[in-house]
Phi, psi and omega in degrees: 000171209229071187091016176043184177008277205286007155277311186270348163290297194269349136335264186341269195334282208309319174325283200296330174293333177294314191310303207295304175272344175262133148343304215284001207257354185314313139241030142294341190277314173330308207305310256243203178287160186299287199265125182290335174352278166331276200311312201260010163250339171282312173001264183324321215279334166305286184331325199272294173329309127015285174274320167135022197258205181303129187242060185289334194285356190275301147001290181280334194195067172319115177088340170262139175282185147258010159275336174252011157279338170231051162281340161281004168276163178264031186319102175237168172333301197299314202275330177310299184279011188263309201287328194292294192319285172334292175303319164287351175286327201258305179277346145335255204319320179300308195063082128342103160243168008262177203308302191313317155318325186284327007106286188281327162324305186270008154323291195292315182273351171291331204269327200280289159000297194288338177300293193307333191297153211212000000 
């Protein structure tokens, strides 16, 4: 795993703080629950299974995916690229290493982001 736990804990935090304070991130901010709480303790444990860590969220939620937890979202181009942006911004700054994971991670999931769109 590509700095265990607390790498994917400070993913998580940096996403939702981008989501919460830049403008550019607004509806996306829109979408979600009032309190991000929830959201910034299931993340990390997705990512990190995800990436091949603890799979407790797998686990936990048994059978979903993360295309069918948000198949009831209104999920358009704009919010798809909001969400891609944030996240690559957040795992930048966080810096994985090494960086080429940190790279292909954020690959993958910007095609997974874009996928969601309607």
């Amino acid at each position: 795993m590509i700095g265990g736990a607390p790498v994917f804990d400070a993913i998580a935090n940096r996403f939702y703080d981008l989501m919460e304070q830049d403008p550019a991130y607004a509806e996306l901010r829109a979408m979600h629950a009032e309190d991000l709480e929830p959201m910034r303790r299931s993340l990390p444990r997705f990512l990190a299974g995800w990436a091949g860590g603890p799979r407790d969220w797998f686990e936990a939620n048994p059978g979903k995916c993360m295309m069918s937890l948000h198949k009831d979202f209104p999920i358009d181009r704009m919010t798809a690229e909001q969400w891609a942006e944030a996240m690559a911004r957040a795992i930048a700054e966080v810096a994985p290493e090494p960086a080429n994971i940190a790279q292909a991670m954020t690959d993958v999931l910007t095609r997974m982001a874009r996928g969601m769109a309607r």
